[in-house]
py3Dmol code that shows the C-alpha trace and the ligand (Angstrom):
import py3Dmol

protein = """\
ATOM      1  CA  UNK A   1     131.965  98.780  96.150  1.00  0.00           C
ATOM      2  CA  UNK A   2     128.924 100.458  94.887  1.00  0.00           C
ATOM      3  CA  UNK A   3     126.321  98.644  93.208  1.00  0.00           C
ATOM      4  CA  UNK A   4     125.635  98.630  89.543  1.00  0.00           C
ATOM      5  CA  UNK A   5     123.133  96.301  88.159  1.00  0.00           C
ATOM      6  CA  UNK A   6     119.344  96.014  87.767  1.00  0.00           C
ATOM      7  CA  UNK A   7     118.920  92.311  88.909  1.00  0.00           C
ATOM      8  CA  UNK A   8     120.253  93.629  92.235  1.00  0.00           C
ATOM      9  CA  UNK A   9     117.928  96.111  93.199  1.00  0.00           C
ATOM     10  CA  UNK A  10     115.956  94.524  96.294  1.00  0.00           C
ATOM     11  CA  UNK A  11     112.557  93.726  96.659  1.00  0.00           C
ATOM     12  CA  UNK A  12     111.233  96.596  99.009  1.00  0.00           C
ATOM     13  CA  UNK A  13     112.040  98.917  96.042  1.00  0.00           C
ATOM     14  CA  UNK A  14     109.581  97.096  93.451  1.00  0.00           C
ATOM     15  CA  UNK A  15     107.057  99.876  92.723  1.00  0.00           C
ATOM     16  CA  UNK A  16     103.615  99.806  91.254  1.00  0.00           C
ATOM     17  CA  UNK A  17     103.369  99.426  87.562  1.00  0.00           C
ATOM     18  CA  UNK A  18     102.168 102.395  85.991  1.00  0.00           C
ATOM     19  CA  UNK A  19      98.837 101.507  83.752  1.00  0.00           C
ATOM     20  CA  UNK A  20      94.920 102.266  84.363  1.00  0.00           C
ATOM     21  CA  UNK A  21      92.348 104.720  83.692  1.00  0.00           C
ATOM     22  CA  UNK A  22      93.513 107.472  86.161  1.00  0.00           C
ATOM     23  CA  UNK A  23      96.844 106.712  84.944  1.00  0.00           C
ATOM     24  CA  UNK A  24      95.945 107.357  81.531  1.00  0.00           C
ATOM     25  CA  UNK A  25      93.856 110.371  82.367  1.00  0.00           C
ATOM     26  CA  UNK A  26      97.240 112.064  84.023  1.00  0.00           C
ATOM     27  CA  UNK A  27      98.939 111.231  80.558  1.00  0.00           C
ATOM     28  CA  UNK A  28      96.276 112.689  78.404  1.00  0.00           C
ATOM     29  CA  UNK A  29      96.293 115.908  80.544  1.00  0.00           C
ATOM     30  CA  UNK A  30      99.828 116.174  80.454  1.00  0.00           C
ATOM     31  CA  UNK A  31     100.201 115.718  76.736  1.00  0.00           C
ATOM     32  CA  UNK A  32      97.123 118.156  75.784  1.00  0.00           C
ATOM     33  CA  UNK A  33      98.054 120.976  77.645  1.00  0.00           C
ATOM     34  CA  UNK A  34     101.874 120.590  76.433  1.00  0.00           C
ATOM     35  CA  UNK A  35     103.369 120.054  79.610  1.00  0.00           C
ATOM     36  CA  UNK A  36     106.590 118.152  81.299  1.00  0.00           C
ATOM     37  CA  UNK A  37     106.548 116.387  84.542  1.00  0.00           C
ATOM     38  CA  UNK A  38     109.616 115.746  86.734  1.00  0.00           C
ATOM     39  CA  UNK A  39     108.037 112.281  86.963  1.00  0.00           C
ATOM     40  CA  UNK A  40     108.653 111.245  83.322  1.00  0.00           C
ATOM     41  CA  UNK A  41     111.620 113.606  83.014  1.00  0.00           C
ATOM     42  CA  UNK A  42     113.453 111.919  85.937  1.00  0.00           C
ATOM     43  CA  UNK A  43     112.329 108.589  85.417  1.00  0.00           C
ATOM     44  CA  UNK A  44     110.269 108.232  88.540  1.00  0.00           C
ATOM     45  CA  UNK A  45     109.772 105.077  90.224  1.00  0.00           C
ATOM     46  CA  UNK A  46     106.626 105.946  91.390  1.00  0.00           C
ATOM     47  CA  UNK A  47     104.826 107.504  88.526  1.00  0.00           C
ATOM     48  CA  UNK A  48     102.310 104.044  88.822  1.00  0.00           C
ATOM     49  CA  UNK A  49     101.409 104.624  91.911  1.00  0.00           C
ATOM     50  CA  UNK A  50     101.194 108.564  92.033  1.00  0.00           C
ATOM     51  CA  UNK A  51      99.589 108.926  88.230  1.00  0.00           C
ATOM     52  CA  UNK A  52      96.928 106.153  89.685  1.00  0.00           C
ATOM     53  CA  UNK A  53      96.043 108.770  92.168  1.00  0.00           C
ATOM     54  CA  UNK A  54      95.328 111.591  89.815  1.00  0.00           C
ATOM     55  CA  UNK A  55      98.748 113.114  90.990  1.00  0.00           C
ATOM     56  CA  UNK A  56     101.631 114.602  89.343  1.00  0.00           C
ATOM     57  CA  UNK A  57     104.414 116.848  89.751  1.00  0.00           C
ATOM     58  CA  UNK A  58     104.576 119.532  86.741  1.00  0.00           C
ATOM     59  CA  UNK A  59     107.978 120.485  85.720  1.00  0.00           C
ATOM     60  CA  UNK A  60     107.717 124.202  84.237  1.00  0.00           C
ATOM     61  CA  UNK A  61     110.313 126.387  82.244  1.00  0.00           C
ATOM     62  CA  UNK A  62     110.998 123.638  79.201  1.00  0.00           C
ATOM     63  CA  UNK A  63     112.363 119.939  79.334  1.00  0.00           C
ATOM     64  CA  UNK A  64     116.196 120.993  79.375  1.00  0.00           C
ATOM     65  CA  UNK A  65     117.539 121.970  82.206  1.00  0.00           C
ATOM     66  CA  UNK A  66     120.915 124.389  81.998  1.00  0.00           C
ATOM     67  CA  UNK A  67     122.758 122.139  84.671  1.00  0.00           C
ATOM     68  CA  UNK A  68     124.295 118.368  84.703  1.00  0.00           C
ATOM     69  CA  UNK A  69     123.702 116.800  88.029  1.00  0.00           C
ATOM     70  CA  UNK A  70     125.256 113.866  88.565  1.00  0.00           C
ATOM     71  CA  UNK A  71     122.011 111.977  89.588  1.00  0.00           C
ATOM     72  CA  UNK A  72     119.153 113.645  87.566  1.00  0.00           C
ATOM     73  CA  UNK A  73     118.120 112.510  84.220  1.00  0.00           C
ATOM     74  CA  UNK A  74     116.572 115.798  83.541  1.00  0.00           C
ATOM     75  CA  UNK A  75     118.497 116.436  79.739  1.00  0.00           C
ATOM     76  CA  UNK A  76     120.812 119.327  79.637  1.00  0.00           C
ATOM     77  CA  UNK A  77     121.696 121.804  77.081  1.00  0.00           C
ATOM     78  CA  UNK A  78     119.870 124.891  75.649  1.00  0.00           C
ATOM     79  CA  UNK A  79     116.593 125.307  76.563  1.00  0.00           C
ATOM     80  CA  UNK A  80     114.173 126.690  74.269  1.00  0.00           C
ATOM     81  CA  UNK A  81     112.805 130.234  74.818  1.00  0.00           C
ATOM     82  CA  UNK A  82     110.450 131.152  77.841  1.00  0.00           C
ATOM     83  CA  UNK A  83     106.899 129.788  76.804  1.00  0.00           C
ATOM     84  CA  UNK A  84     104.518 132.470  78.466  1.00  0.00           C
ATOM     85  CA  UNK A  85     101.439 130.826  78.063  1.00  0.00           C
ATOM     86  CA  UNK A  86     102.771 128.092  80.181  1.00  0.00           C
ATOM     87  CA  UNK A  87     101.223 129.599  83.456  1.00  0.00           C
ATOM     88  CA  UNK A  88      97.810 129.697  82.533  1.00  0.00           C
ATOM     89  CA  UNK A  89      97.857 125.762  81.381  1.00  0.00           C
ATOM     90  CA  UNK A  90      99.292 124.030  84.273  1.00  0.00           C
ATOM     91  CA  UNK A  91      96.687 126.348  86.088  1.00  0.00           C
ATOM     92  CA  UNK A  92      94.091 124.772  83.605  1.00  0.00           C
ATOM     93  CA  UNK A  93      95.726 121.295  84.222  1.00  0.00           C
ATOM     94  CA  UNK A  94      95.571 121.497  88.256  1.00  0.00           C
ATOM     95  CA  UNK A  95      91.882 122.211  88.134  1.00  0.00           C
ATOM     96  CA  UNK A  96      91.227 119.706  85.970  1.00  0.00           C
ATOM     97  CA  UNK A  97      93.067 117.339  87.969  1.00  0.00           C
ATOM     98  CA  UNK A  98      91.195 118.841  90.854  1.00  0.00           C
ATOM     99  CA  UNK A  99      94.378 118.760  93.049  1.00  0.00           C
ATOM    100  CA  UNK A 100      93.952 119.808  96.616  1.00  0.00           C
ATOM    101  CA  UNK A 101      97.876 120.181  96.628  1.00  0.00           C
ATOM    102  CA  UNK A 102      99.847 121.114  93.456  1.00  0.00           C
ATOM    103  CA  UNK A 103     103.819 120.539  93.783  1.00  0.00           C
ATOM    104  CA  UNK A 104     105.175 122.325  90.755  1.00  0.00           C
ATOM    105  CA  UNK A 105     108.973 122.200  89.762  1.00  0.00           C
ATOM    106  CA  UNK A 106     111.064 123.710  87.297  1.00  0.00           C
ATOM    107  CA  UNK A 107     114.235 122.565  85.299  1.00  0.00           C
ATOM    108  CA  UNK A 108     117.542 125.116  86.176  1.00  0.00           C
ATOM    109  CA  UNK A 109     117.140 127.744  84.238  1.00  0.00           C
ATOM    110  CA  UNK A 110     120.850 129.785  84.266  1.00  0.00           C
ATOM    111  CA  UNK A 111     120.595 130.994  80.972  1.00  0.00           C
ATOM    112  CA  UNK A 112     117.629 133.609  81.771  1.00  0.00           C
ATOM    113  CA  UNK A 113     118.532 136.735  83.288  1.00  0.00           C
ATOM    114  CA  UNK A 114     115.936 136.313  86.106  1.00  0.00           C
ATOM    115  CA  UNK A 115     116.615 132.830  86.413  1.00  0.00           C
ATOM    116  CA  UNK A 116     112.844 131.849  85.335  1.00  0.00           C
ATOM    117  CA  UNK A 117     111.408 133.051  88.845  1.00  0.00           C
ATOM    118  CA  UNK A 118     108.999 135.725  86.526  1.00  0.00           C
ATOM    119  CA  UNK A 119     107.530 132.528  84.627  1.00  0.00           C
ATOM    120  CA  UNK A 120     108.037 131.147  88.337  1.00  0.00           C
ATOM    121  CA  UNK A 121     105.624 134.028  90.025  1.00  0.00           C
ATOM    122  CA  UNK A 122     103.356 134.101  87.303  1.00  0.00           C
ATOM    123  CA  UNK A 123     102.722 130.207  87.596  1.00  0.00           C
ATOM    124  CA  UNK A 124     101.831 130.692  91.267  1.00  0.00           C
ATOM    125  CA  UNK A 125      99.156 133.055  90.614  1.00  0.00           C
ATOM    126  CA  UNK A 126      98.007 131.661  87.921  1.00  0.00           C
ATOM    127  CA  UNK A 127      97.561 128.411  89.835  1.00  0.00           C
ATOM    128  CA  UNK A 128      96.397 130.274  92.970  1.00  0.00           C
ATOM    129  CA  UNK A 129      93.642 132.534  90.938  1.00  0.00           C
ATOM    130  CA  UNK A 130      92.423 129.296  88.947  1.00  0.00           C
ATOM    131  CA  UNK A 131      92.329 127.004  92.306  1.00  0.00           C
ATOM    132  CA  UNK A 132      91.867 129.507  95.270  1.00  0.00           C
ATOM    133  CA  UNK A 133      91.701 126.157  97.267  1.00  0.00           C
ATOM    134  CA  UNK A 134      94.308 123.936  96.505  1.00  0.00           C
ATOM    135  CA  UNK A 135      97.490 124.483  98.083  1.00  0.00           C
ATOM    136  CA  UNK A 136     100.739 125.467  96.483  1.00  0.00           C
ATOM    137  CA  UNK A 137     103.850 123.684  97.024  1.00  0.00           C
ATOM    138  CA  UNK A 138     107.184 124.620  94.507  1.00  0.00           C
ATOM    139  CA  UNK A 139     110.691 122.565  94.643  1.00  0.00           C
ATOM    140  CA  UNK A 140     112.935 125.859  92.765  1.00  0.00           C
ATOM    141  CA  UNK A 141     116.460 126.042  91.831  1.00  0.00           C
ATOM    142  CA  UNK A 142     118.811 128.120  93.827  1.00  0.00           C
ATOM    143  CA  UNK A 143     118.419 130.779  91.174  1.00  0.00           C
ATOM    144  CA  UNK A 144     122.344 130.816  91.577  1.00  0.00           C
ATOM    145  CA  UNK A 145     122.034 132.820  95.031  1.00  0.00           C
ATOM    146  CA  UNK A 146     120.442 135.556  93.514  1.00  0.00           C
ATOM    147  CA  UNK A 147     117.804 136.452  96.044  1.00  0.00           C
ATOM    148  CA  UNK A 148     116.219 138.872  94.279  1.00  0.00           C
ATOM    149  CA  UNK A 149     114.599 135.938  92.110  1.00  0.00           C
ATOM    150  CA  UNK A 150     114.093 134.090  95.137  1.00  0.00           C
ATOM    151  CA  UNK A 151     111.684 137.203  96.840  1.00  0.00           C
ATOM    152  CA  UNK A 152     110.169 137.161  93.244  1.00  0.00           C
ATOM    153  CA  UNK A 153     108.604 133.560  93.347  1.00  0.00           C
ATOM    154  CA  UNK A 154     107.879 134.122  97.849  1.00  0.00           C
ATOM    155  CA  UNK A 155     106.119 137.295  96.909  1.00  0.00           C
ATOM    156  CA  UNK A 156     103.560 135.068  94.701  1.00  0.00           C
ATOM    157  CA  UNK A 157     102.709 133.862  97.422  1.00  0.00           C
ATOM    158  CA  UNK A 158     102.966 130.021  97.294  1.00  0.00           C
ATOM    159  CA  UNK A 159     101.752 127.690 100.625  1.00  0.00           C
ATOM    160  CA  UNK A 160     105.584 125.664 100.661  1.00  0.00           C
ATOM    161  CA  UNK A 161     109.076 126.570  99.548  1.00  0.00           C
ATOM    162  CA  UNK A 162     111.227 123.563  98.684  1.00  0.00           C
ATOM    163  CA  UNK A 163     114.430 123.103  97.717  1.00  0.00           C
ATOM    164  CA  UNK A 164     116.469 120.092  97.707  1.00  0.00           C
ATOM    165  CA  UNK A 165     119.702 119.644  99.278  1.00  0.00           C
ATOM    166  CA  UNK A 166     120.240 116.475  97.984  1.00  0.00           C
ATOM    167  CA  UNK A 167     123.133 115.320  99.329  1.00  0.00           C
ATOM    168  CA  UNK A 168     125.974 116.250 101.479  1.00  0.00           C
ATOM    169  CA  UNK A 169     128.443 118.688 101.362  1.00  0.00           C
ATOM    170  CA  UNK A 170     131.736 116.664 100.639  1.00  0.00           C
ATOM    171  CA  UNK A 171     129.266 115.053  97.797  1.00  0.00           C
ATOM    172  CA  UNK A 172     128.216 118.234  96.359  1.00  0.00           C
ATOM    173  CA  UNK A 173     131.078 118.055  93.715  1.00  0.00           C
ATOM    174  CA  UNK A 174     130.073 115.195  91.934  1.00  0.00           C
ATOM    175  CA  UNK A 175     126.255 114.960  92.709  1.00  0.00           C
ATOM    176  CA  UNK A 176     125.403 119.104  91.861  1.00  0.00           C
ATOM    177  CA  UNK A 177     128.445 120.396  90.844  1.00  0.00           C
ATOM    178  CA  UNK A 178     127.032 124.108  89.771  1.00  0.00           C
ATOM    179  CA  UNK A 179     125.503 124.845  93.087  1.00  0.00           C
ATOM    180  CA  UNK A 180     126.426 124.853  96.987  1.00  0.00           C
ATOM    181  CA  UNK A 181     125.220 123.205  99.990  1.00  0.00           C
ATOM    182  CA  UNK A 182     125.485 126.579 101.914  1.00  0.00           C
ATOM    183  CA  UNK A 183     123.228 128.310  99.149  1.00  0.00           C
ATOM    184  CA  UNK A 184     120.773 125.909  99.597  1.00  0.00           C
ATOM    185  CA  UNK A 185     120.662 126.121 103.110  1.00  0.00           C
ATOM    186  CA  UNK A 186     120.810 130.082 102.724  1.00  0.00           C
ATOM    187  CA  UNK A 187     117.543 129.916 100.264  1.00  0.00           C
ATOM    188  CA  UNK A 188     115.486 127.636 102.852  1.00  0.00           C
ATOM    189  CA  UNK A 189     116.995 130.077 105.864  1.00  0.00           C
ATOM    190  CA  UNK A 190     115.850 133.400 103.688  1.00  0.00           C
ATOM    191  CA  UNK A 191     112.486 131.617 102.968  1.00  0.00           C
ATOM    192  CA  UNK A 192     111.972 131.044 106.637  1.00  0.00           C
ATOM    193  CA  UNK A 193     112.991 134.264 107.298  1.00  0.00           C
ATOM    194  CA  UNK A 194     109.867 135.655 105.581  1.00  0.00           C
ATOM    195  CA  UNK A 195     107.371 133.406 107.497  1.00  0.00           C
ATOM    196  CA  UNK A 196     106.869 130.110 104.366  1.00  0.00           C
ATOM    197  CA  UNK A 197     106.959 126.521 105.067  1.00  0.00           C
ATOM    198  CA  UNK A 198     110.275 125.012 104.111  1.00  0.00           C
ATOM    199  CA  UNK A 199     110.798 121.890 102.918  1.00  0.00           C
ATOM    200  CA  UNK A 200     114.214 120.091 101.489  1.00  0.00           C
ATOM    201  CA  UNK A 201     114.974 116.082  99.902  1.00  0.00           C
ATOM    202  CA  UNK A 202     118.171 113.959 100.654  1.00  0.00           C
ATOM    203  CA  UNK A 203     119.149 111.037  98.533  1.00  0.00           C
ATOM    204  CA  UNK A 204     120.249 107.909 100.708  1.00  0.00           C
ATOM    205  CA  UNK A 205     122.674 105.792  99.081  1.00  0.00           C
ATOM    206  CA  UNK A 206     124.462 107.760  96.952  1.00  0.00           C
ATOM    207  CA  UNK A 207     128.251 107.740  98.654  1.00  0.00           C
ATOM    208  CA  UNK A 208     127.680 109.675 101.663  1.00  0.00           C
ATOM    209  CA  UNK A 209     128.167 108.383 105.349  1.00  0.00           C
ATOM    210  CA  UNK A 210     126.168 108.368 108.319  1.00  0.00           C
ATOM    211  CA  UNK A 211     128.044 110.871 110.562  1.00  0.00           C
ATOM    212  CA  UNK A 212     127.358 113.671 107.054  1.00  0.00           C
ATOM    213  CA  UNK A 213     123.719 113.158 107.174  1.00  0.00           C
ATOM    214  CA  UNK A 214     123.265 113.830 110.503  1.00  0.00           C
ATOM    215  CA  UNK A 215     125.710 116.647 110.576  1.00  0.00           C
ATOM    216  CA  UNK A 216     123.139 117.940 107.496  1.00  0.00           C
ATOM    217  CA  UNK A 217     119.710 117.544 109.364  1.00  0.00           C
ATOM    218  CA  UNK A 218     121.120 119.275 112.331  1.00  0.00           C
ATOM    219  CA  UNK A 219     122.234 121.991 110.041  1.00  0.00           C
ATOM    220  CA  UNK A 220     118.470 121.997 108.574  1.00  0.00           C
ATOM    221  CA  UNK A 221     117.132 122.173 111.726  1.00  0.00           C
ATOM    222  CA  UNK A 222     118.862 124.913 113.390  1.00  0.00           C
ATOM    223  CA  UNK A 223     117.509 127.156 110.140  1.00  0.00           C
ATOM    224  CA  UNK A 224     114.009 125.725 111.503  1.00  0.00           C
ATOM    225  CA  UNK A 225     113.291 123.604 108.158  1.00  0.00           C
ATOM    226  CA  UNK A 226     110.020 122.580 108.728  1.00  0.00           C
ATOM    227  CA  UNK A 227     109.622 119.066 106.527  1.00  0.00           C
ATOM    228  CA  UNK A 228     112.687 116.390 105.464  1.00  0.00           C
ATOM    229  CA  UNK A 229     111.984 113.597 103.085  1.00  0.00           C
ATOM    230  CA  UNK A 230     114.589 111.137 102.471  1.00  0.00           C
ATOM    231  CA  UNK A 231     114.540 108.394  99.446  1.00  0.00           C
ATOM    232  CA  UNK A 232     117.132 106.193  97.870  1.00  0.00           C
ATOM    233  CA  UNK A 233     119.389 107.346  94.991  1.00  0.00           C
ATOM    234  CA  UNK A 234     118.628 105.152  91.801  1.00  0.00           C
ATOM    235  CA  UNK A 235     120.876 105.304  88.864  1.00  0.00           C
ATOM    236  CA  UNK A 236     118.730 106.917  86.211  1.00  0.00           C
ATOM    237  CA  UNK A 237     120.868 105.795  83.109  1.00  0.00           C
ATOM    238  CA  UNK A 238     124.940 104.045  83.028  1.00  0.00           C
ATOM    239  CA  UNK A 239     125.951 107.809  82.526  1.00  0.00           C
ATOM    240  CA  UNK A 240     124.808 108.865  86.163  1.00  0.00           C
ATOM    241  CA  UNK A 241     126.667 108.400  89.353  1.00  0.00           C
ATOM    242  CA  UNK A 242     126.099 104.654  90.529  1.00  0.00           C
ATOM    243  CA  UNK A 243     124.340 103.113  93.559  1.00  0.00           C
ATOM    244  CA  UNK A 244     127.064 103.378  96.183  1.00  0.00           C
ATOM    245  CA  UNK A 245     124.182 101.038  98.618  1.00  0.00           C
ATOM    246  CA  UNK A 246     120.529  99.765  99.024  1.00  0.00           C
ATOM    247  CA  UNK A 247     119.898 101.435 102.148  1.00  0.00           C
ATOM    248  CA  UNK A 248     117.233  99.033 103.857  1.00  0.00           C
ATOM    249  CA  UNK A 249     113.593 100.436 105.341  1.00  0.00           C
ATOM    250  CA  UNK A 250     115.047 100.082 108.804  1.00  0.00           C
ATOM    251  CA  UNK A 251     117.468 102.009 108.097  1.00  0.00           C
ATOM    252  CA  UNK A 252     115.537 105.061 106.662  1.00  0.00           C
ATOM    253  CA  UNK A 253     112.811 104.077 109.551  1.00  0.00           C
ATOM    254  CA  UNK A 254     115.645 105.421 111.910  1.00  0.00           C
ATOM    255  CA  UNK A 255     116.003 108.725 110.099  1.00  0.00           C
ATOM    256  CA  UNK A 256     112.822 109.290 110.645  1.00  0.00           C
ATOM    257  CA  UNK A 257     113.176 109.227 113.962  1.00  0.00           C
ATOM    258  CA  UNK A 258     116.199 111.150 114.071  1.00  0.00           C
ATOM    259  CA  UNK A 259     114.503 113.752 112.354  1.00  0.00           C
ATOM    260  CA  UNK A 260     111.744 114.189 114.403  1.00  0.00           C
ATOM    261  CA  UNK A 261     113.896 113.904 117.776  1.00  0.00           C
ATOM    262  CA  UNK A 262     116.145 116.638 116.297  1.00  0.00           C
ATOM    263  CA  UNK A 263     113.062 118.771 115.881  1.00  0.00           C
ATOM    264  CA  UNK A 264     111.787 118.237 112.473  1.00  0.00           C
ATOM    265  CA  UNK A 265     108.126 119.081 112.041  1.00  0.00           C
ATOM    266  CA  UNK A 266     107.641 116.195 109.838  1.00  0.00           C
ATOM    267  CA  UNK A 267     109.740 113.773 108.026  1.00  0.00           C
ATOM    268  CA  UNK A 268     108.728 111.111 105.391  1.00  0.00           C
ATOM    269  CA  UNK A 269     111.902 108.275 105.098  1.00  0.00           C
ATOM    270  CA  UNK A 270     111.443 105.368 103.155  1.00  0.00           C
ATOM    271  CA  UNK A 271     113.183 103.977  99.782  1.00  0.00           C
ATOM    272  CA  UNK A 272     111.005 105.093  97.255  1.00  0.00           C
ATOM    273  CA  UNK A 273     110.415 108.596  99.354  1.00  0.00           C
ATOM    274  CA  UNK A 274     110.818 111.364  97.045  1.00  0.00           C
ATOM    275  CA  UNK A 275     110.488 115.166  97.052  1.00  0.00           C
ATOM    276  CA  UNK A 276     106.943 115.122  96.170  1.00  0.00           C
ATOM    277  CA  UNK A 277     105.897 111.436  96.480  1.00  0.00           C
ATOM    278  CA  UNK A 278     102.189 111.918  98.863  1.00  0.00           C
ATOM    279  CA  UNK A 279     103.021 115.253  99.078  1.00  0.00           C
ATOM    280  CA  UNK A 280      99.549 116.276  99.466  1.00  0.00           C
ATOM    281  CA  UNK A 281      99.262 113.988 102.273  1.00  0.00           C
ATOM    282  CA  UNK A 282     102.377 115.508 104.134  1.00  0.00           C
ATOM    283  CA  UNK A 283     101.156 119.224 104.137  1.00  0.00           C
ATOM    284  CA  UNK A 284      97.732 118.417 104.910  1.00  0.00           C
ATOM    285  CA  UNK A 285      99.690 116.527 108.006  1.00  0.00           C
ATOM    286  CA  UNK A 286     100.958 119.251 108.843  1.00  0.00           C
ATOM    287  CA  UNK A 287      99.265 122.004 107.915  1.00  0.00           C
ATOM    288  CA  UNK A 288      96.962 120.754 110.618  1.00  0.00           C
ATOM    289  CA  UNK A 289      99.473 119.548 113.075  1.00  0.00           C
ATOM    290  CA  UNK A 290     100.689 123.627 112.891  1.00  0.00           C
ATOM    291  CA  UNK A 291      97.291 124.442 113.419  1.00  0.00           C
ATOM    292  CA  UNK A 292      96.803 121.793 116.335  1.00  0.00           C
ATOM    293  CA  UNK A 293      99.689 123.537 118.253  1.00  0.00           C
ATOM    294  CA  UNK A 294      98.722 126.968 117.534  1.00  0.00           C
ATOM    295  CA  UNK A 295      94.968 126.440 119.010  1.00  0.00           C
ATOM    296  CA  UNK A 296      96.867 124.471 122.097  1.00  0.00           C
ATOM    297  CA  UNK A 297      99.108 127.266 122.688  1.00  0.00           C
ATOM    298  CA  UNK A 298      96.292 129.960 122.417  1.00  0.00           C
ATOM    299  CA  UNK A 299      94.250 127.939 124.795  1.00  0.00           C
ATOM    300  CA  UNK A 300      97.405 128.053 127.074  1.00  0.00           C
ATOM    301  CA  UNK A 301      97.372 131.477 127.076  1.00  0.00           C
ATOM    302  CA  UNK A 302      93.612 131.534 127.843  1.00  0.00           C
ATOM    303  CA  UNK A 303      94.269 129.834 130.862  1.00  0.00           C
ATOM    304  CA  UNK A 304      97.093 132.107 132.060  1.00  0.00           C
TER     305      UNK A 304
END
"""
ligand_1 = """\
8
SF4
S 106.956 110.963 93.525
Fe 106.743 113.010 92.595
S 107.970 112.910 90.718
Fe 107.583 110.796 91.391
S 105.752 110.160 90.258
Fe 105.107 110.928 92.266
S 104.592 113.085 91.868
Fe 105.841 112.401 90.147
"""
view = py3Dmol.view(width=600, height=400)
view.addModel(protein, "pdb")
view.setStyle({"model": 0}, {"cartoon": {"style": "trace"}})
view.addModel(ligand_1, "xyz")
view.setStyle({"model": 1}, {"stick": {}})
view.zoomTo()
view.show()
């Protein structure tokens, strides 16, 4: 029976109120420079804690998103036109924020003929030319499999491609019905292809079963994904797909390890785990993890 109310939800997934001074200095940003963030957008449980760190996830190409995923509270309908002076503020907004890591997202944008991966490219540079140092992660759309987009935002250049799987296969249906698990794992395979970091998000908790998840890391890892992050589903409003469990720490403590044992180069697990929650802390993790292992196999080689 999948769980419906509020009173329910159990204690480990009580997250930090959002309020404070760096809280309200995220807000003010956000609002001068006209921007959306997936964390208001999708009702966030962890806008408290990540706003409090001077963190947030900007959410490009309009508020209205041309899809209706059965989990997102992300509006649909028709988005307004392209805004092309969008690039050049959330470049303005990341170096005022001073981030050393910028995750930028993007609503589904179906209705443009490029999919939105020009506004996409010209974000990254943007971001890249304003902040040479900060590193670029961005969680796309599957541009509907049009890979021509897809080479668009790679050739800007950014540090980590992301794109979420979400779910698994059988649940694809209900949970994204206008895309396709084997386009998403095509995007993150075409992405490796070229040489980027690849990173991808599963919801726990949403109606799937055990034997499907691990069926869906081992399909991640044989296309060498390089980071997994798995969170709990929460029912943004009555009109999304309910909670089908609470799927405990322990639980999510032993995906983590069955990430990393199926080879994984990092995995972050835990209930209130989502696509970009401490993402600046994973990539630095393993940015210099990669690095660790490339100086220990050159020294290898030195001593052959
Ligand atoms: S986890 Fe991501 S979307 Fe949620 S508040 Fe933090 S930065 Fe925003």
């Amino acid at each position: 029976m999948p769980v419906s109310s509020e009173e329910r939800k159990p204690a480990w997934l009580k997250a930090k109120i959002p309020g404070g001074p760096a809280y309200a200095k995220v807000k003010t940003l956000v609002d001068k420079n006209a921007l959306h963030t997936v964390c208001q957008s999708a009702h966030c449980p962890n806008m408290g804690e990540c706003w409090s760190r001077g963190t947030a996830t900007i959410m490009i190409l309009g508020n209205t998103c041309t899809r209706s995923c059965g989990f997102c509270a992300v509006d649909t309908g028709k988005p307004p036109t392209t805004d092309w002076a969008e690039p050049a503020r959330v470049a303005d907004a990341v170096r005022i924020m001073g981030l050393k890591h910028a995750v930028i997202t993007s609503v589904a944008r179906d209705d443009l003929k490029d999919g939105g991966s020009e506004i996409w490219a010209r974000t990254i540079r943007a971001v890249r030319h304003a902040n040479p140092g900060t590193h670029i992660e961005v969680l796309i759309p599957d541009f509907k499999g049009h890979w021509e987009d897809l080479d668009r935002v790679l050739d800007a250049g950014p540090d980590i491609l992301n794109h979420n799987v979400e779910t698994v296969p059988r649940l694809h249906k209900q949970v994204r019905p206008q895309a396709k698990y084997e386009r998403s794992l095509e995007m993150l395979q075409r992405a490796k292809a070229r040489g980027f970091v690849t990173k991808t998000s599963i919801m726990l908790g949403i109606g799937e079963l055990e034997d499907e998840v691990d069926l869906v890391l081992r399909d991640l890892v044989a296309i060498e994904t390089d980071i997994l992050t798995l969170g709990q589903y929460l029912r943004p409003t009555p009109q999304h797909l309910p909670v089908d469990r609470w799927v405990t720490p322990e639980e999510f403590g032993r995906w983590k390890e069955r990430g990393l044992a199926l080879g994984f180069g990092m995995v972050e697990s835990a209930p209130l785990v989502r696509s970009s929650y401490h993402a600046d802390e994973q990539s630095a993790h393993y940015i210099m993890n990669k690095r660790q292992s490339r100086s220990s196999m050159e020294s290898q080689v030195a001593v052959v």
